[in-house]
C-alpha positions in Angstrom: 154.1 115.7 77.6 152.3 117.1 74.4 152.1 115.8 70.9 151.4 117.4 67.9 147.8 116.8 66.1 147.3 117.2 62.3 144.7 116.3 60.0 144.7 114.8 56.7 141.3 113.7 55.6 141.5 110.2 53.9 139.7 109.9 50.7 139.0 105.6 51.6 136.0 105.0 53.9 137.3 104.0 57.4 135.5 101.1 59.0 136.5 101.3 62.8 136.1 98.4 65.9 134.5 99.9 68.5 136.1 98.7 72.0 133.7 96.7 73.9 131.4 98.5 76.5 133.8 99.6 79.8 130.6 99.9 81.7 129.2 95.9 80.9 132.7 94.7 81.1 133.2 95.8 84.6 129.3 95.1 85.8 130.1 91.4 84.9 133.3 91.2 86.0 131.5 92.1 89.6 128.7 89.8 88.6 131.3 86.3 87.7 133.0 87.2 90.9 130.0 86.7 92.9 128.8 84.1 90.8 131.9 82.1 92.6 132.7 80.3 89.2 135.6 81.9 86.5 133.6 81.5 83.5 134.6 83.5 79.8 133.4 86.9 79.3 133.3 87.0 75.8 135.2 90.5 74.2 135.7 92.0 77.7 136.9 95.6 77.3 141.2 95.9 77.6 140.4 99.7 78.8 142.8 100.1 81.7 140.0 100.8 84.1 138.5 97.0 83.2 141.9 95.5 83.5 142.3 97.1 86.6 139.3 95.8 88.3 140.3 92.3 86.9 143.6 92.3 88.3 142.4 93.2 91.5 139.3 90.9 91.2 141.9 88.1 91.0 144.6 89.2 93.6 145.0 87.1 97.1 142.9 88.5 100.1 144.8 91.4 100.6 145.0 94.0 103.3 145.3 97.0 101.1 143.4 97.4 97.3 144.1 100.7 95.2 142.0 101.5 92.4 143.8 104.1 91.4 141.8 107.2 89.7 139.3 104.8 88.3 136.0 106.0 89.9 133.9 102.8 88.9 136.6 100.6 90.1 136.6 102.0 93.6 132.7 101.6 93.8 132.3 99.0 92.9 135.0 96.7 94.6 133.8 99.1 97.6 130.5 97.0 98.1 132.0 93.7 96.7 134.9 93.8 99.5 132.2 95.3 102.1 130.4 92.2 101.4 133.6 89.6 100.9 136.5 90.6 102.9 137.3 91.9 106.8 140.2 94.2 107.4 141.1 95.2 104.8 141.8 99.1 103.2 140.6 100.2 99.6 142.6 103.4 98.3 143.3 105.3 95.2 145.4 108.4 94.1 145.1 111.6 94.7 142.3 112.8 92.5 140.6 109.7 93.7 140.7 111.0 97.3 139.3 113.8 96.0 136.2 112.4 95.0 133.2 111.7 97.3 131.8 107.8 98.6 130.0 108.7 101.8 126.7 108.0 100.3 127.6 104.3 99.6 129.3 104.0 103.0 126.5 105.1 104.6 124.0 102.8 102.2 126.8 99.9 103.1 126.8 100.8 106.9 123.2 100.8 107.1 123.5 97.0 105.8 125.4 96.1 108.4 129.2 96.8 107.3 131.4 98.9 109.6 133.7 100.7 107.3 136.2 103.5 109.0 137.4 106.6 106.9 141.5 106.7 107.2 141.8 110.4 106.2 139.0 113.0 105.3 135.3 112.1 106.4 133.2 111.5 103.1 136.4 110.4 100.6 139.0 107.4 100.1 140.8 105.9 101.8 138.8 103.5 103.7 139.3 100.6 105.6 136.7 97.6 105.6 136.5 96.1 109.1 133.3 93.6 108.6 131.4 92.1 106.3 128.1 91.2 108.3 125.0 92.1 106.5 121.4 91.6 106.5 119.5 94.5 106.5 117.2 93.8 103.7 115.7 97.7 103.4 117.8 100.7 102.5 117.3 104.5 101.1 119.9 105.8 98.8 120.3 109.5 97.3 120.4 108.9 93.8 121.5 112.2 92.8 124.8 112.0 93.0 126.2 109.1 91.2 124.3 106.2 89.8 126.9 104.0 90.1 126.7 103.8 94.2 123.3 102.1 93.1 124.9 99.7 90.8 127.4 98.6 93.2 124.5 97.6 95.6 122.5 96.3 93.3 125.2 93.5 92.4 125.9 92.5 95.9 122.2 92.6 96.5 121.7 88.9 95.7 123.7 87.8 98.3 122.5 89.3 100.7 120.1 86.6 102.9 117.2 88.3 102.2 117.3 90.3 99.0 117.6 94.1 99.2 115.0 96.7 98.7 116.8 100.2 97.5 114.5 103.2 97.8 116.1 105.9 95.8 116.1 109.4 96.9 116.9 112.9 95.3 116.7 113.2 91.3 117.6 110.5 89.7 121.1 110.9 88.1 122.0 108.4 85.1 119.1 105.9 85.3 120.4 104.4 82.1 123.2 102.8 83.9 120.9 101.7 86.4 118.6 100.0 84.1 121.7 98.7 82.3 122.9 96.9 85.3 119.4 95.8 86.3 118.8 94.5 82.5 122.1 92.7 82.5 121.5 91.0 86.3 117.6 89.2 85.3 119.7 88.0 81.7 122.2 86.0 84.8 118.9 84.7 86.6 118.3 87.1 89.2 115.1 88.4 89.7 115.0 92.2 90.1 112.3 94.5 89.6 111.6 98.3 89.4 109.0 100.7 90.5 108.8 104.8 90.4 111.5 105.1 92.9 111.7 101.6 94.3 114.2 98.6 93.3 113.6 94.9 94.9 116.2 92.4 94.2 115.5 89.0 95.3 117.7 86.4 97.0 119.3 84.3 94.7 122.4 82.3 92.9 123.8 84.1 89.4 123.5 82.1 86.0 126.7 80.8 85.2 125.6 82.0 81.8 128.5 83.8 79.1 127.8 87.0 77.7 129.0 88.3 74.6 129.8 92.1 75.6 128.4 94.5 72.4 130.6 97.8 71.2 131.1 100.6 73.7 128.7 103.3 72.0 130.5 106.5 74.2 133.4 105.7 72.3 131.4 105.5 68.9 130.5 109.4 70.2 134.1 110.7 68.7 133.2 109.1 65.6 129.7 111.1 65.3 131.6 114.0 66.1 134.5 114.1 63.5 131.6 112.9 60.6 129.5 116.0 62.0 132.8 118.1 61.6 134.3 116.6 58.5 132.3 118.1 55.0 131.5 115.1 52.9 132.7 112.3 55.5 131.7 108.7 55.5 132.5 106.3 58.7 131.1 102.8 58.9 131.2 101.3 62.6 131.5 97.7 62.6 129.0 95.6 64.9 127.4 98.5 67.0 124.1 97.5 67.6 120.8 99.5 67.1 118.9 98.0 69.9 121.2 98.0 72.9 121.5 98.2 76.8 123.7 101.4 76.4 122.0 104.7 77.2 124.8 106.2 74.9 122.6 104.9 72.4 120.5 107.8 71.9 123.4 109.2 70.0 121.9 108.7 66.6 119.2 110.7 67.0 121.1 113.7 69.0 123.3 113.9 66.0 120.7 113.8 63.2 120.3 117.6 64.5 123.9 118.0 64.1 124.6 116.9 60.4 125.1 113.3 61.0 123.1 110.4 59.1 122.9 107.1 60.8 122.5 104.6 58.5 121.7 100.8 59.9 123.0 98.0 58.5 123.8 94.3 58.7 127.2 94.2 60.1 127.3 97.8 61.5 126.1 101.4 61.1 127.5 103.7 58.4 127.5 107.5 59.7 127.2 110.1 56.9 127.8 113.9 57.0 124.5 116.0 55.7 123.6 119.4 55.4 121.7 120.1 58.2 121.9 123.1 60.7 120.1 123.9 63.6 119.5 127.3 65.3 120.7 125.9 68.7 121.1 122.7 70.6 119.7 122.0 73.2 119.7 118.7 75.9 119.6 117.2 79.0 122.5 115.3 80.0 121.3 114.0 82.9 121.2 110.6 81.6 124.4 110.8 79.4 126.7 112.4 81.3 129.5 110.5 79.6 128.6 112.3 75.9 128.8 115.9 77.1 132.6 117.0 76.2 131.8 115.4 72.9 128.8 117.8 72.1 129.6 120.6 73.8 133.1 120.5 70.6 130.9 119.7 68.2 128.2 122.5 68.8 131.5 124.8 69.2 133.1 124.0 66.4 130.0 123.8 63.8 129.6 127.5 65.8 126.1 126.2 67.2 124.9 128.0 70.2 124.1 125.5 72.9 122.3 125.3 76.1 123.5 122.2 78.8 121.6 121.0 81.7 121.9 118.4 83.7 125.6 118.8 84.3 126.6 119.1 88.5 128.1 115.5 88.6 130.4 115.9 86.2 132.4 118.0 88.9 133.6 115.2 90.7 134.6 112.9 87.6 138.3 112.4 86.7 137.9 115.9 86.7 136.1 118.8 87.3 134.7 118.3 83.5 132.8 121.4 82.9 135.6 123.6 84.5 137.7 121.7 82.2 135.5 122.0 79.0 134.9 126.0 79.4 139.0 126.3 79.7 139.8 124.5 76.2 137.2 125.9 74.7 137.8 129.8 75.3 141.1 128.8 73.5 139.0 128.3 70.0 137.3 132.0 71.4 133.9 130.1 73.2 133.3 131.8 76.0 130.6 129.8 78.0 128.6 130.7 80.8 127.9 128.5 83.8 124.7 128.9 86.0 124.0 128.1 89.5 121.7 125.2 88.6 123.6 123.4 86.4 123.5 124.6 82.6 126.5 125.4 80.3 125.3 127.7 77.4 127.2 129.6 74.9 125.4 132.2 72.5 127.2 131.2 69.4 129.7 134.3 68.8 133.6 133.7 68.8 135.3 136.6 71.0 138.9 135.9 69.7 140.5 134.5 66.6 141.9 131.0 67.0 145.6 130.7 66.0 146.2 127.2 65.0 150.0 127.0 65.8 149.0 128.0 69.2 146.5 125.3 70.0 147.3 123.5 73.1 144.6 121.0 74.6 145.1 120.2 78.4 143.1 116.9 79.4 143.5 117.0 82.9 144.5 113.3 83.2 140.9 112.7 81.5 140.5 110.2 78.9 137.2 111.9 77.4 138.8 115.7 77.5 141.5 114.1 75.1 138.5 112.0 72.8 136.5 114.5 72.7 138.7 117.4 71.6 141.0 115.4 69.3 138.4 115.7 66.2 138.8 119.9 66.7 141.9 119.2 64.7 139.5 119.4 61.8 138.5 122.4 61.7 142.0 124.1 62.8 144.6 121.8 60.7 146.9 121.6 63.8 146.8 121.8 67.6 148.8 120.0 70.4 147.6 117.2 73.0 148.7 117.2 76.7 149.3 113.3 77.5 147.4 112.0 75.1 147.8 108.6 76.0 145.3 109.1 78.8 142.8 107.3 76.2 144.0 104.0 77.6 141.3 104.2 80.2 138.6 104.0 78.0 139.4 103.5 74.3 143.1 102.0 74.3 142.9 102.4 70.2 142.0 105.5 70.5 144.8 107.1 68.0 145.3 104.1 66.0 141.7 104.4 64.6 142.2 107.9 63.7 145.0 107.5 61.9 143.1 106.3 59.7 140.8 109.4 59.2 143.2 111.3 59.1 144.2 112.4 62.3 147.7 112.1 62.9 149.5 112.0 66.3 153.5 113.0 65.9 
């Protein structure tokens, strides 16, 4: 299904409420689980994938749990029902059978779990046959996905002795890791970190409520339409400066890419600026989340760019950079992809773009359909495949740009 995008710009200045943080609200959820006591989680996230986990957080022992395409869903109830529940099989669809686990199976068998692949070896489904562990030691490659890491780290408490998590490769993400560790000594565990070594110590989590903060990937479309938008003004209500989010480096990525961030009590107001750049240039290894939304606003501003950092985003909802260099040769960006990683585009448009003509595949992706969506300024009109994907992430999604002035028909 595709709907028709058009832009209007409002001439009011739009305050917006971020959703709260997807990747907080499903560490805790994980967390109060464990904890063994339903206390509140203040402003958890209604993104579908959240939900979700909830839902199946809450269900009866069951013998089969499907976590349909959500990716951190499936990780993490992987090593909470490895750790909690016997015979039992943990699925998802098709993309999600798609997408690799065997590292965390393998960190999970060598604590002790037996888990048996159902179809191909390496990828869901699974079945869970014991729950026996006590290995306190384990070595994990860290390349691939830094949420395998997380999803030991929670269960690492209680374990009988604690769990030491030696991790291998380049370290992929380490924002999310240090989120999780961050949010896991606030509930009273003690956890510490080293170069390449983690040590969590045995021990009980603080019934304690957390108040989860704005979701600052989501606040990454709203940098990108005031970088787009000549004269714009946005205030963000209740995003916080100093925050456990490595997506909060986004101020200071788009202060290169006309984009003022102004701090205030309540919020931060974003301002568009004259400001232009010769090219941009980053590593996303840390923010892997924010690179659709860069790689359309360098496109669209017609800044040449050069990505690194990039090779997990192939196994995401999905292949992301495939995805990225597709809708973008349809505005006439024609990027190159290298063998180790980096996306670059020299700046020059090989085609004219024909607005009428626009059509924006998301490939069941939320943040394909996010971070296009504010193209519409710059070409007046352009169509959305599914937009309603959004729910996994940012349910408002196209209720908050209405009020900028993009317009979903």
């Amino acid at each position: 299904m595709f709907n028709r995008l058009s832009f209007c710009k409002s001439d009011k200045l739009v305050q917006v409420n971020l959703p709260t943080s997807k990747s907080i609200s499903n560490r805790l959820l994980i967390i109060r689980k464990l904890s063994g006591v339903h206390y509140e989680i203040q402003n958890l996230s209604q993104a579908s994938d959240t939900q979700l986990l909830n839902h199946l957080l809450n269900i009866p022992p069951s013998k089969l749990f499907d976590a349909k395409n959500a990716g951190t869903t499936f990780r993490f109830l992987l090593a909470y029902l490895a750790i909690t529940q016997t015979k039992t099989i943990l699925t998802g669809d098709k993309r999600m059978q798609q997408r690799p686990i065997e590292i965390l199976v393998d960190a999970l068998i060598q604590l002790g779990a037996k888990i048996e692949y159902l179809d191909n070896q390496g990828f869901p489904p699974v079945r869970i046959c014991s729950r026996k562990m006590a290995t306190k030691s384990i070595s994990v490659d860290a390349s691939v996905s830094s949420q395998y890491v997380t999803a030991l780290l929670m269960i690492a408490p209680i374990l009988p002795n604690g769990l030491t998590i030696r991790l291998n490769g380049k370290l992929l993400s380490m924002p999310y890791i240090l989120m999780t560790i961050k949010l896991m000594r606030q509930l009273g565990i003690e956890c510490s970190i080293s170069e390449n070594v983690i040590i969590v110590k045995h021990g009980k989590y603080d019934c304690r409520q957390i108040s989860i903060e704005p979701d600052w990937s989501s606040a990454s479309y709203w940098y990108e339409i005031v970088a787009l938008t000549e004269g714009s003004e946005v205030f963000i209500k209740g995003l916080k400066q100093k925050s456990i989010q490595g997506d909060s480096i986004l101020p200071e990525i788009y202060s290169e890419l006309r984009v003022k961030t102004i701090w205030q009590n309540e919020g931060a107001l974003l301002q568009n600026v004259t400001r232009r750049i010769s090219v941009f240039k980053y590593d996303f290894i840390n923010n892997p989340d924010i690179f659709q939304t860069l790689a359309v606003t360098c496109a669209m501003l017609h800044i040449p760019f050069e990505m690194s950092g990039l090779d997990n985003l192939r196994i995401k909802e999905t292949d992301r950079i495939k995805a990225v260099q597709n809708e973008l040769s349809k505005f006439g960006v024609e990027t190159k992809y290298s063998k180790d990683g980096n996306l670059s585009w020299n700046g020059k448009i090989s085609s004219v773009i024909k607005p009428n003509s626009l059509i924006i595949n998301t490939y069941k992706d939320h943040r394909m359909a996010m971070a296009f969506a504010p193209a519409v300024v710059k070409t007046g009109f352009l169509k959305i495949e599914n937009p309603q994907v959004v729910i996994k992430s940012y349910p408002d999604f196209w209720t908050d740009m209405d009020s900028f002035g993009l317009i979903l028909h």
